[in-house]
DRENTORKOL-3810 file (N, C-alpha, C; in nm, 4 decimals):
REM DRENTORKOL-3810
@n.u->12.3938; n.v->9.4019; n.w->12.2356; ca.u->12.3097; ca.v->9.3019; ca.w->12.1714; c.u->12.1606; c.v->9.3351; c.w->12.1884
@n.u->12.1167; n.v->9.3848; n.w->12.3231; ca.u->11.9565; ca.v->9.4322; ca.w->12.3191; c.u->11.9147; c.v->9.5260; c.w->12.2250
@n.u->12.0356; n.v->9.6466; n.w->12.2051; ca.u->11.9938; ca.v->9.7521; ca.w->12.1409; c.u->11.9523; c.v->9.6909; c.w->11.9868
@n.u->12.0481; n.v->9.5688; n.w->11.9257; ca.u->12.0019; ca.v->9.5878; ca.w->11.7718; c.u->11.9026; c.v->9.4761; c.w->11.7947
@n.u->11.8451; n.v->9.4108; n.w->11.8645; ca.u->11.7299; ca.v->9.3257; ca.w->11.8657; c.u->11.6309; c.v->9.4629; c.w->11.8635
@n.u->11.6141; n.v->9.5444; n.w->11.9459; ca.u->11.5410; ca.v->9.6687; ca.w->11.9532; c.u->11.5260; c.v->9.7325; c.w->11.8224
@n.u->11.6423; n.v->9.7782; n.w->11.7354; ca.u->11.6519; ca.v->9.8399; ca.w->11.6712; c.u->11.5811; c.v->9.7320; c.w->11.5310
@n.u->11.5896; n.v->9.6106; n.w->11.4868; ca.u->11.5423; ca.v->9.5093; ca.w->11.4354; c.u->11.3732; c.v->9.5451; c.w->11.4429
@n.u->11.3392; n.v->9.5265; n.w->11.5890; ca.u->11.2269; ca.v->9.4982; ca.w->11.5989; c.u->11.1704; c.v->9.6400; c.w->11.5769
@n.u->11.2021; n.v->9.7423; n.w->11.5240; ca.u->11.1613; ca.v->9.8988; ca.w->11.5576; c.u->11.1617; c.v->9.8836; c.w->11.3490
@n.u->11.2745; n.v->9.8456; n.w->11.3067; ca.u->11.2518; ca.v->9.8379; ca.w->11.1645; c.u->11.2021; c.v->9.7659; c.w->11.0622
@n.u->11.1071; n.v->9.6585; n.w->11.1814; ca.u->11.0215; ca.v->9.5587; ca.w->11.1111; c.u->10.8830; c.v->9.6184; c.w->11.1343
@n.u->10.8732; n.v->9.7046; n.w->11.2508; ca.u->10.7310; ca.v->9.7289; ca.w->11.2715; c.u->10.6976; c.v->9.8440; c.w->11.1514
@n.u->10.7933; n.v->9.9219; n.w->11.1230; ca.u->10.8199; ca.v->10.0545; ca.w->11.0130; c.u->10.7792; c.v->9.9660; c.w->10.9139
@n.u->10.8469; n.v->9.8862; n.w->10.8532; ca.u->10.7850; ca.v->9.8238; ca.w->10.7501; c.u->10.6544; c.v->9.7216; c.w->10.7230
@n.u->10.6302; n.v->9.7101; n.w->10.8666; ca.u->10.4921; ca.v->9.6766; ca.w->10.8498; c.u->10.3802; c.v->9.7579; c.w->10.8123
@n.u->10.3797; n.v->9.8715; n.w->10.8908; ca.u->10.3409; ca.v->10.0138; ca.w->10.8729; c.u->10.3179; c.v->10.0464; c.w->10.7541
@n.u->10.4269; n.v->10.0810; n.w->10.6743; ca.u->10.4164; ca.v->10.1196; ca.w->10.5757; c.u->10.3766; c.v->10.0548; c.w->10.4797
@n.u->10.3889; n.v->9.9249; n.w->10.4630; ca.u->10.3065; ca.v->9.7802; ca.w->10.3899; c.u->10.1676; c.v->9.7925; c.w->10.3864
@n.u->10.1025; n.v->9.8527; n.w->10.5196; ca.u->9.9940; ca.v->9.8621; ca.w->10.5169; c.u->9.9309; c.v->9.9950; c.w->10.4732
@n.u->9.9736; n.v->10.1117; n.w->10.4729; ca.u->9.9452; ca.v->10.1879; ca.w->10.4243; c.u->9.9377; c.v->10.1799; c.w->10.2717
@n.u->10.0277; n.v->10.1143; n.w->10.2160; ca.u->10.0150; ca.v->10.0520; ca.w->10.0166; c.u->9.9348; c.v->10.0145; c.w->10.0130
@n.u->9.9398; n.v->9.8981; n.w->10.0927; ca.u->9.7844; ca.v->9.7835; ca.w->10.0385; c.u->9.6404; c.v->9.8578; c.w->10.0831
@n.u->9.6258; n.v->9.9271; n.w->10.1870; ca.u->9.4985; ca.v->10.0423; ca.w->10.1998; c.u->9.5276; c.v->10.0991; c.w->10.0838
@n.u->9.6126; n.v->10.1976; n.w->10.0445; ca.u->9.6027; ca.v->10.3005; ca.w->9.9029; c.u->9.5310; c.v->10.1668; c.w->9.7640
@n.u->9.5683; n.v->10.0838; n.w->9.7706; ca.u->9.5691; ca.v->10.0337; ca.w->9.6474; c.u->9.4303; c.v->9.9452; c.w->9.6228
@n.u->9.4141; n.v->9.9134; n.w->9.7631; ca.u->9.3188; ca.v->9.8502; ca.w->9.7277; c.u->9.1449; c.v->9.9618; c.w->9.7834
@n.u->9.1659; n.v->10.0889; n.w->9.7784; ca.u->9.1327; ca.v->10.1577; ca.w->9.8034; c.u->9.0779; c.v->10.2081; c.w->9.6597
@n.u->9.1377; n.v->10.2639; n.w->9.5597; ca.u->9.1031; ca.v->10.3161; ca.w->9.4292; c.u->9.0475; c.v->10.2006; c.w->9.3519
@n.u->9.0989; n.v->10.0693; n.w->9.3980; ca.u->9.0068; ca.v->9.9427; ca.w->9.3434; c.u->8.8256; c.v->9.9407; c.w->9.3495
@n.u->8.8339; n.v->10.0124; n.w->9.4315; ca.u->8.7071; ca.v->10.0270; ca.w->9.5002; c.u->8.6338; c.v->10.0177; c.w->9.4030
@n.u->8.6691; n.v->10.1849; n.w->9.3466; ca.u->8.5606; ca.v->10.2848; ca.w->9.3107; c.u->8.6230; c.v->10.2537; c.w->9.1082
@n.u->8.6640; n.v->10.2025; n.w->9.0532; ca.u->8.6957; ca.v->10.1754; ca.w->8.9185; c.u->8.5840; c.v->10.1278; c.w->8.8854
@n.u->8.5110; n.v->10.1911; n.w->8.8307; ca.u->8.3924; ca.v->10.1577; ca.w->8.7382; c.u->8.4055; c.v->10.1259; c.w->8.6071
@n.u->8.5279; n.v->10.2151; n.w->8.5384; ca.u->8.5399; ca.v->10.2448; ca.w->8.3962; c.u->8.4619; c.v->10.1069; c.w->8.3006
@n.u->8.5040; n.v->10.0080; n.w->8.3326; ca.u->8.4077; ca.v->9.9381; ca.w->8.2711; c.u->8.2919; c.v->9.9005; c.w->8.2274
@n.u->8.2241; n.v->9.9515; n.w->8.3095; ca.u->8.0522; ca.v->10.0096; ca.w->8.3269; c.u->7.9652; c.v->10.1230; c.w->8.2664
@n.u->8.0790; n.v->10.1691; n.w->8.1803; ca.u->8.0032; ca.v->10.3289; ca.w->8.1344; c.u->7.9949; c.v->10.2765; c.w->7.9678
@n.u->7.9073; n.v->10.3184; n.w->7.9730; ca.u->7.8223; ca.v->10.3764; ca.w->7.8169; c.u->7.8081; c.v->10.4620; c.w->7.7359
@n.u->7.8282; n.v->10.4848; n.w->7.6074; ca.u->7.8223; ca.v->10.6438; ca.w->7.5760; c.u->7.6562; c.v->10.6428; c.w->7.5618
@n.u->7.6426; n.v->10.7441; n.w->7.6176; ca.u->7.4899; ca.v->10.7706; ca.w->7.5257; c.u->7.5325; c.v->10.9331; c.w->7.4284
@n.u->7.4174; n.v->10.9236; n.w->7.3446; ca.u->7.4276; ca.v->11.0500; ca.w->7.2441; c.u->7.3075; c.v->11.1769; c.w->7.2973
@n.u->7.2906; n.v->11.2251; n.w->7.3818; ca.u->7.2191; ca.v->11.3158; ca.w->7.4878; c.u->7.1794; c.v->11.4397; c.w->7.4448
@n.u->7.2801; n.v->11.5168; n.w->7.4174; ca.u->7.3358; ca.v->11.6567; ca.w->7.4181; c.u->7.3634; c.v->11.6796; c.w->7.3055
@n.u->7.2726; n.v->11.8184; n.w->7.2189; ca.u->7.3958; ca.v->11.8730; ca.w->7.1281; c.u->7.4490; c.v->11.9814; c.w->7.1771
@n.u->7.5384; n.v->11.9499; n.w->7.0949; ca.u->7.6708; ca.v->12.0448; ca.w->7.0913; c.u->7.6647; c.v->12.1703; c.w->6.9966
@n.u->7.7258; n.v->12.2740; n.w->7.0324; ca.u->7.7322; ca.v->12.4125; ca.w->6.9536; c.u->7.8914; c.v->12.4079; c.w->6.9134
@n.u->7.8888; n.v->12.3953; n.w->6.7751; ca.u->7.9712; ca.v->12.3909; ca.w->6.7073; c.u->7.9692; c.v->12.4555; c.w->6.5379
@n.u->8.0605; n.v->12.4333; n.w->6.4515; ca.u->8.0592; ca.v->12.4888; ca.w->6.3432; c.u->8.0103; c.v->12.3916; c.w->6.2557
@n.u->7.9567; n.v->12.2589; n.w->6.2967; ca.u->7.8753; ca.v->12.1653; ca.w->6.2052; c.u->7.7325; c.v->12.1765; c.w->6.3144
@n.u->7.6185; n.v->12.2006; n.w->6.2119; ca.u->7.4634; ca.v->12.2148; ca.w->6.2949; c.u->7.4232; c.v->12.0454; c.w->6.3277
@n.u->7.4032; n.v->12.0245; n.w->6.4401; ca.u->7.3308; ca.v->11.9295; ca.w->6.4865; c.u->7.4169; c.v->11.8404; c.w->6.5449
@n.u->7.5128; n.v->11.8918; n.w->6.5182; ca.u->7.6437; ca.v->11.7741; ca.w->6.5783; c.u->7.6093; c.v->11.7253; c.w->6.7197
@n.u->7.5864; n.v->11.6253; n.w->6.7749; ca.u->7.5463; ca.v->11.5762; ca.w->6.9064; c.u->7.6910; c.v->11.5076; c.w->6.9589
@n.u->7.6635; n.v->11.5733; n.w->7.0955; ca.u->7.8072; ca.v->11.5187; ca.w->7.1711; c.u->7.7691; c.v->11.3855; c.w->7.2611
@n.u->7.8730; n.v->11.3226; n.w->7.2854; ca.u->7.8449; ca.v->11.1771; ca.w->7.3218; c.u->7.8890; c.v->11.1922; c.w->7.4923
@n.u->7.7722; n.v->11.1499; n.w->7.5792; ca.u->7.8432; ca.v->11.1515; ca.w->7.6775; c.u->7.8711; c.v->10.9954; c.w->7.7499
@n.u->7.9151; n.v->10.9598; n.w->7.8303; ca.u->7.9272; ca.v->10.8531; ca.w->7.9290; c.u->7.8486; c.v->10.8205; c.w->8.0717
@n.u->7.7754; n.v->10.7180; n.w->8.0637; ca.u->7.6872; ca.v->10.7438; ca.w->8.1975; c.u->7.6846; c.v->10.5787; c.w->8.2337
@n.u->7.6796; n.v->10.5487; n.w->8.3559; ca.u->7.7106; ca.v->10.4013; ca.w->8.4179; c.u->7.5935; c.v->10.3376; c.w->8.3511
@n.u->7.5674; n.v->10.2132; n.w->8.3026; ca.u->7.4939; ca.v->10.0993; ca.w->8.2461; c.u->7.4243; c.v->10.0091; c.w->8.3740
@n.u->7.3553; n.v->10.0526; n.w->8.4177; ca.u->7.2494; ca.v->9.9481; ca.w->8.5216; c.u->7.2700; c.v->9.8012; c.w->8.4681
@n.u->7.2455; n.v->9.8074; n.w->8.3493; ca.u->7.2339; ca.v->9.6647; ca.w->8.3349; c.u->7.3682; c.v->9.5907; c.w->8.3314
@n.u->7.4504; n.v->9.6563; n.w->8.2986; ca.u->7.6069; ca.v->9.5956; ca.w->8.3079; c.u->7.6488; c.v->9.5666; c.w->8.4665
@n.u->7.5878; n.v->9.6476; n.w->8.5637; ca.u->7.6210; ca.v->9.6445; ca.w->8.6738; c.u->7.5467; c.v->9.5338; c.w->8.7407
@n.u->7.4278; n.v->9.4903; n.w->8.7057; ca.u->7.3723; ca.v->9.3978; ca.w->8.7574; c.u->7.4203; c.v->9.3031; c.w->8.6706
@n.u->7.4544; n.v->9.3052; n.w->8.5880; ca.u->7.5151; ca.v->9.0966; ca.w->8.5511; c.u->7.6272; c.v->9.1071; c.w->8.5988
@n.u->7.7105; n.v->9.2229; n.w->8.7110; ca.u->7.8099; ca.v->9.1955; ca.w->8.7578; c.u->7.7947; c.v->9.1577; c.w->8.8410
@n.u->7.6704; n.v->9.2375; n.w->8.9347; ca.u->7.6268; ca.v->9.1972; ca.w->9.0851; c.u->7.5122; c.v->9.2081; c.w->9.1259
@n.u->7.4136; n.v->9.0921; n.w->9.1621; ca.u->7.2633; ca.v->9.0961; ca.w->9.1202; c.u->7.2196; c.v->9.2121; c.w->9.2696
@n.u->7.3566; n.v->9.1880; n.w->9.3205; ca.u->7.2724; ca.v->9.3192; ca.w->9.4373; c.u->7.2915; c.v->9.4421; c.w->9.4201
@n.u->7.2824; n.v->9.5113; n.w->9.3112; ca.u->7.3267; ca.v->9.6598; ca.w->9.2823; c.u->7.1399; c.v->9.7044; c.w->9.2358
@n.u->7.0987; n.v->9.8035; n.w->9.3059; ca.u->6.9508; ca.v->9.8249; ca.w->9.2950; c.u->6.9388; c.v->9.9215; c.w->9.2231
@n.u->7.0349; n.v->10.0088; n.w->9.1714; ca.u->7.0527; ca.v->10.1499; ca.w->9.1417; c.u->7.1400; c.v->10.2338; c.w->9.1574
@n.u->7.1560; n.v->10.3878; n.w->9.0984; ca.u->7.2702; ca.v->10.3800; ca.w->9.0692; c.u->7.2718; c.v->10.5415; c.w->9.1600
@n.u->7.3282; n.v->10.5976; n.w->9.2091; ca.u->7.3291; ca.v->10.7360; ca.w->9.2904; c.u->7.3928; c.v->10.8583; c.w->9.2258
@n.u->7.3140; n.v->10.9603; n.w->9.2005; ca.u->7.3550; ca.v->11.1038; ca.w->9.1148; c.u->7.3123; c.v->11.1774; c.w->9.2357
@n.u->7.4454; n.v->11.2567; n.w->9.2246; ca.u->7.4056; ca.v->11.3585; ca.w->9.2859; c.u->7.5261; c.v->11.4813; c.w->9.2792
@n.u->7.4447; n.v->11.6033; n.w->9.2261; ca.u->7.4830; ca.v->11.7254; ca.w->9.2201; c.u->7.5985; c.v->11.7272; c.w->9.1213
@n.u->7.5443; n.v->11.7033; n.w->8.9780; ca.u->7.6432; ca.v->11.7016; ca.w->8.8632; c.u->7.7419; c.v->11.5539; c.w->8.8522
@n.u->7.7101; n.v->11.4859; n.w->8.8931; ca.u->7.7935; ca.v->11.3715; ca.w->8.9271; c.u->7.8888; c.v->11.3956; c.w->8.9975
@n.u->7.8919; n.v->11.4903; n.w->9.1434; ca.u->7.9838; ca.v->11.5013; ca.w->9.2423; c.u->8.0318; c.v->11.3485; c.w->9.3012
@n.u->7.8967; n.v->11.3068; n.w->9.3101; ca.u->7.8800; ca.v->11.1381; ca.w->9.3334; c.u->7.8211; c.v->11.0866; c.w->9.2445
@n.u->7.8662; n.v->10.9668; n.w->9.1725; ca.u->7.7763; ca.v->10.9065; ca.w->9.0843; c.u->7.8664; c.v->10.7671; c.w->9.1031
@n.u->7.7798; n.v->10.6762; n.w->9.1897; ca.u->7.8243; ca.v->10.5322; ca.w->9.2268; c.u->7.7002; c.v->10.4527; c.w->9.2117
@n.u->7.7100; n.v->10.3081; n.w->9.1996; ca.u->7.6248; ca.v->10.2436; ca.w->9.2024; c.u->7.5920; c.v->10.1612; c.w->9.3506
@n.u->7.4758; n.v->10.1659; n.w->9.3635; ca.u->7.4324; ca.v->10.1478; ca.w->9.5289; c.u->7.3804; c.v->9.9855; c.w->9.5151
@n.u->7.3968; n.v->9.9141; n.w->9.6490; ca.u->7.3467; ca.v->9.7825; ca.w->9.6648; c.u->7.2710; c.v->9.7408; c.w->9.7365
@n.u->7.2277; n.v->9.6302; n.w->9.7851; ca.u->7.1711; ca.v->9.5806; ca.w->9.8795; c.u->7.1713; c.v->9.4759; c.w->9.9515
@n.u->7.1879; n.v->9.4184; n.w->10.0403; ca.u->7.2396; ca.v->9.2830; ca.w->10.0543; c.u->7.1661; c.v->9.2547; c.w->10.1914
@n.u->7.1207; n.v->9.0790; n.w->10.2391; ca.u->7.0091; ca.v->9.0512; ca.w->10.3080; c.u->7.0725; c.v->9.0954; c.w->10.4710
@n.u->7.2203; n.v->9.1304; n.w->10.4522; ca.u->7.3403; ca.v->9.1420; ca.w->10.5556; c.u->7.4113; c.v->9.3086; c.w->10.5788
@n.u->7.3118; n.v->9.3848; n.w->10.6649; ca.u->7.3736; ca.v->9.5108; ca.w->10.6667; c.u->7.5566; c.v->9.5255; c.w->10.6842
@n.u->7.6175; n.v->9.4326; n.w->10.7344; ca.u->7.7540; ca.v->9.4761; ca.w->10.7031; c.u->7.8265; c.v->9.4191; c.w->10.6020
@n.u->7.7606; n.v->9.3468; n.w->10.4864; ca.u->7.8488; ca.v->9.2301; ca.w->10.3871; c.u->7.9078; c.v->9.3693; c.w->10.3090
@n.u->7.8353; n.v->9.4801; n.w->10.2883; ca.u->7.8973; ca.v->9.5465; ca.w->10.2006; c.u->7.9943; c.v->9.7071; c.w->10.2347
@n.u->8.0083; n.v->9.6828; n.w->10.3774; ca.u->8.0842; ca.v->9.7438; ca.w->10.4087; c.u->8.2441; c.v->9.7889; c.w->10.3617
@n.u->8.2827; n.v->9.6362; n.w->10.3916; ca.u->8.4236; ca.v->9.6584; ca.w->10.3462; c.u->8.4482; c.v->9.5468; c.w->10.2067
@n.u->8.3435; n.v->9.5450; n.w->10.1367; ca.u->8.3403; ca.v->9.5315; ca.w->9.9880; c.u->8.3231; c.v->9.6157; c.w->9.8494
@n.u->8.3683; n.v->9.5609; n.w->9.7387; ca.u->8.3554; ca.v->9.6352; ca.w->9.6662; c.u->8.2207; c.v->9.6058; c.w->9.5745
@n.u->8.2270; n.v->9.6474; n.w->9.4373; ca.u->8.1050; ca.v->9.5741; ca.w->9.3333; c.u->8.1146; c.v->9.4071; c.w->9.3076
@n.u->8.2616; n.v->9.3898; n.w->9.3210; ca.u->8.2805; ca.v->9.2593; ca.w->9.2816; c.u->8.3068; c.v->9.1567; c.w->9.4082
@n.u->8.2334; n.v->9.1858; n.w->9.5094; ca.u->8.2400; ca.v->9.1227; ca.w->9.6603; c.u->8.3684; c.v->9.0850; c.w->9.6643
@n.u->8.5121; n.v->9.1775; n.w->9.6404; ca.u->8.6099; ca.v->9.1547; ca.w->9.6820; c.u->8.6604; c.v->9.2199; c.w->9.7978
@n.u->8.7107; n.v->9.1974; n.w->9.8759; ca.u->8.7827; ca.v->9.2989; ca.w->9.9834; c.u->8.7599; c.v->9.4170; c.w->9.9658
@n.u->8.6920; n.v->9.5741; n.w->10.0049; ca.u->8.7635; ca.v->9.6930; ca.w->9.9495; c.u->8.7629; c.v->9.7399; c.w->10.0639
@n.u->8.8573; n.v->9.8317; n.w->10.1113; ca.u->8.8399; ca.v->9.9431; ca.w->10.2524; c.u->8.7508; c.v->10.0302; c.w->10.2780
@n.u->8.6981; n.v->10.0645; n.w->10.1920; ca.u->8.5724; ca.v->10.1704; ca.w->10.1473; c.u->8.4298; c.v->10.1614; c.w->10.1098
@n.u->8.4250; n.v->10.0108; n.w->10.0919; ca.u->8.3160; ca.v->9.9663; ca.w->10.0694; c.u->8.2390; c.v->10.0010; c.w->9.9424
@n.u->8.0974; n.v->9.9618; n.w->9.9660; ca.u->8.0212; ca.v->10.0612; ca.w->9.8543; c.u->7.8913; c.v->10.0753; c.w->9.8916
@n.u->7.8613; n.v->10.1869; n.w->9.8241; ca.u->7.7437; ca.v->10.2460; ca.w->9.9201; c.u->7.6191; c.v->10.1624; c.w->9.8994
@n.u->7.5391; n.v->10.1708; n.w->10.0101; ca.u->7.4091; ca.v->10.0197; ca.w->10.0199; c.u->7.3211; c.v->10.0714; c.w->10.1209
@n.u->7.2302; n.v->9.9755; n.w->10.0415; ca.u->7.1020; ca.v->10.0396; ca.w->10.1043; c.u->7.0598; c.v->9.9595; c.w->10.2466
@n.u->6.9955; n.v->9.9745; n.w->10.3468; ca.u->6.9922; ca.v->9.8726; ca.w->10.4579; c.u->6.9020; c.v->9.7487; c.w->10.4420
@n.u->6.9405; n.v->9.6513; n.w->10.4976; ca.u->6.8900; ca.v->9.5146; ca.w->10.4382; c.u->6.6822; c.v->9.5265; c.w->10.4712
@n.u->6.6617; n.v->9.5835; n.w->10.5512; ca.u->6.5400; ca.v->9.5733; ca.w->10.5290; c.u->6.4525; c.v->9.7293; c.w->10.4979
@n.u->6.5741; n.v->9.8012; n.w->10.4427; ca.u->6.4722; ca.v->9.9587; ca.w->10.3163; c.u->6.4180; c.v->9.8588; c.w->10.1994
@n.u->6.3111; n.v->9.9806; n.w->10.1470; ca.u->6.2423; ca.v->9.9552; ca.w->10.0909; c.u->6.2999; c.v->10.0768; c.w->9.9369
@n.u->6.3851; n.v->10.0253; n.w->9.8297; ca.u->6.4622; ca.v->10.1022; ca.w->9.7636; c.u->6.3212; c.v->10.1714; c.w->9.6702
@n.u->6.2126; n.v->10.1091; n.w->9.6262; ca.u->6.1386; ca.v->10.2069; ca.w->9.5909; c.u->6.0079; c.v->10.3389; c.w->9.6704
@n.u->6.0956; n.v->10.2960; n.w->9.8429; ca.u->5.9987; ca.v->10.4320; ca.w->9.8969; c.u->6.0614; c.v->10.5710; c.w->9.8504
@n.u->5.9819; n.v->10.6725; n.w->9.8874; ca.u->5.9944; ca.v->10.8110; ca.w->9.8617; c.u->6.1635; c.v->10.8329; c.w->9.9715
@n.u->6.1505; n.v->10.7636; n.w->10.0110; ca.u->6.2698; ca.v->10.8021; ca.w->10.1544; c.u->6.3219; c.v->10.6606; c.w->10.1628
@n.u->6.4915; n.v->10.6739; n.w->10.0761; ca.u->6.5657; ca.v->10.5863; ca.w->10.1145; c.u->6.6884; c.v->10.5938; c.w->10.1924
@n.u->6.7426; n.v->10.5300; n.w->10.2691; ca.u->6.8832; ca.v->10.6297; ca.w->10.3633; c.u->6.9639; c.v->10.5191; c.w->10.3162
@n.u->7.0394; n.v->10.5620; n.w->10.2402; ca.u->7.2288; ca.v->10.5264; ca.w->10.1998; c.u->7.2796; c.v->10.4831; c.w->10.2760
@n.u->7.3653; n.v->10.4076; n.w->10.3149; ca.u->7.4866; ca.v->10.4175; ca.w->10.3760; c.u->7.6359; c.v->10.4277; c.w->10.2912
@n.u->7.7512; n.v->10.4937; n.w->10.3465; ca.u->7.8594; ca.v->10.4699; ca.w->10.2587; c.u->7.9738; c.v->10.5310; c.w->10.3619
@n.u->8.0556; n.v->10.5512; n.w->10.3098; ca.u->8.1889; ca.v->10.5709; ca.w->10.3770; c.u->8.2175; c.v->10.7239; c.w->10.3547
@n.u->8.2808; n.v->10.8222; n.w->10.4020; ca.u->8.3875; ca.v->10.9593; ca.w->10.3663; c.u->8.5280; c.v->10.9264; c.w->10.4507
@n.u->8.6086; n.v->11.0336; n.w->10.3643; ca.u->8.7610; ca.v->11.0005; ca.w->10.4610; c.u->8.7510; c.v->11.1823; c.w->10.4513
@n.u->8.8654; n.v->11.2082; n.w->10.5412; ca.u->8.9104; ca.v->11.3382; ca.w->10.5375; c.u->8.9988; c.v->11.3332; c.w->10.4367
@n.u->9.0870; n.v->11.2143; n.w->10.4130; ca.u->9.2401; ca.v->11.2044; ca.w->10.3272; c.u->9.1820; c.v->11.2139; c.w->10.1703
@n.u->9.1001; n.v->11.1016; n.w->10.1809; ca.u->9.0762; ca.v->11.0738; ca.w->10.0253; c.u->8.9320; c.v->11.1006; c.w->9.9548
@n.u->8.9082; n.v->11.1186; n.w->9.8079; ca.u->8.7900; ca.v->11.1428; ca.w->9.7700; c.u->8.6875; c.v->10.9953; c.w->9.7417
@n.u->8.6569; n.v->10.9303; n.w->9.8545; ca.u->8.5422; ca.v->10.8511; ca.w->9.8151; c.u->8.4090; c.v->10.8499; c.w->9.8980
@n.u->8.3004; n.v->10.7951; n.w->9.8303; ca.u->8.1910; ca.v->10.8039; ca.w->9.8257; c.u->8.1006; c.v->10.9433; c.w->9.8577
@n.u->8.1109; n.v->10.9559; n.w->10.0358; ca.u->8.0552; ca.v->11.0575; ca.w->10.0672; c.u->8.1755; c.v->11.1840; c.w->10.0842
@n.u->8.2833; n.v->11.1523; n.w->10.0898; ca.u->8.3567; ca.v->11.3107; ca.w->10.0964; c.u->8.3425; c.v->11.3946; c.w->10.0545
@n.u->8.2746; n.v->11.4082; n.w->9.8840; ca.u->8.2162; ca.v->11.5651; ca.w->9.8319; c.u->8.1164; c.v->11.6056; c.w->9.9425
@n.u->8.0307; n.v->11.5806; n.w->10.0039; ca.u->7.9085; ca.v->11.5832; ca.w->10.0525; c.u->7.9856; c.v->11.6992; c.w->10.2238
@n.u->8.0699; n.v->11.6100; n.w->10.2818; ca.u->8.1373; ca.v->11.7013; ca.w->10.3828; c.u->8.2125; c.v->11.8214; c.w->10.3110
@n.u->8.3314; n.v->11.8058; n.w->10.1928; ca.u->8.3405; ca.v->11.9147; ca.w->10.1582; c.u->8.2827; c.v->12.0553; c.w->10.1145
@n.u->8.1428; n.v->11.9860; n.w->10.0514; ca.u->8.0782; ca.v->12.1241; ca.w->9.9854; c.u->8.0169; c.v->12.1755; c.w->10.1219
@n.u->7.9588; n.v->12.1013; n.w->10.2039; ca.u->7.8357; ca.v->12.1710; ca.w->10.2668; c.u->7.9232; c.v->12.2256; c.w->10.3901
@n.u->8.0273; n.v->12.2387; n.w->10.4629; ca.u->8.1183; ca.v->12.3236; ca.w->10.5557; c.u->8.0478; c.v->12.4414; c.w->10.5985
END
């Protein structure tokens, strides 16, 4: 009788485990879903067999992002859009830690500026998250530079 109370309690903790590892994955890529936020602009032409043909590209909408969330100050490029997220600010250096754009729960947060930077000095310092496992925010940044 001890052993399958043991064995019970050994296959509830497994499935706790693993419960939590889903809801991290899932609410993890929630994070970083922008798709809603992008814009085409017409930028670039294109070399093609019609002259002047201009190719359309996609680039995040500042202003869409702020009637989502009045604390988004700007938006972060860097190195071809290795990273290209939109950055925040909030009067609370940890509110945006483990939030997303839409101040919902996220594990990953989103990247923000510290409650008392000054986002238009010459020198602003980020904060954001990297994993070894997964690709968000800062992980290009450890991968390339090795």
């Amino acid at each position: 009788m001890k052993y399958k109370k043991i064995k019970i309690a050994a296959a509830l903790v497994v499935v706790g485990l693993i419960s939590g590892v889903i809801y991290n994955q899932v609410t993890a890529k929630k994070s970083y879903d922008y798709s809603d936020y992008y814009v085409e602009t017409k930028t670039t032409k294109k070399e093609s067999n019609k002259e002047n043909e201009e190719a359309s590209e996609k680039e995040l909408s500042l202003s869409l992002l702020k009637k989502t969330n009045k604390d988004v100050v700007g938006i972060l490029e860097f190195d071809d859009r290795i990273i290209y997220e939109p950055v925040v600010q909030a009067p609370d250096n940890d509110y945006y830690v483990r939030k997303n754009i839409n101040k919902e729960y996220a594990n990953a947060g989103i990247p923000f500026v510290s409650a008392d930077g000054n986002i238009d000095s010459k020198n602003v310092v980020i904060y954001g998250h990297s994993s070894k496992w997964d690709n968000i925010i800062f992980t290009p940044l450890m991968l390339a530079y090795k």
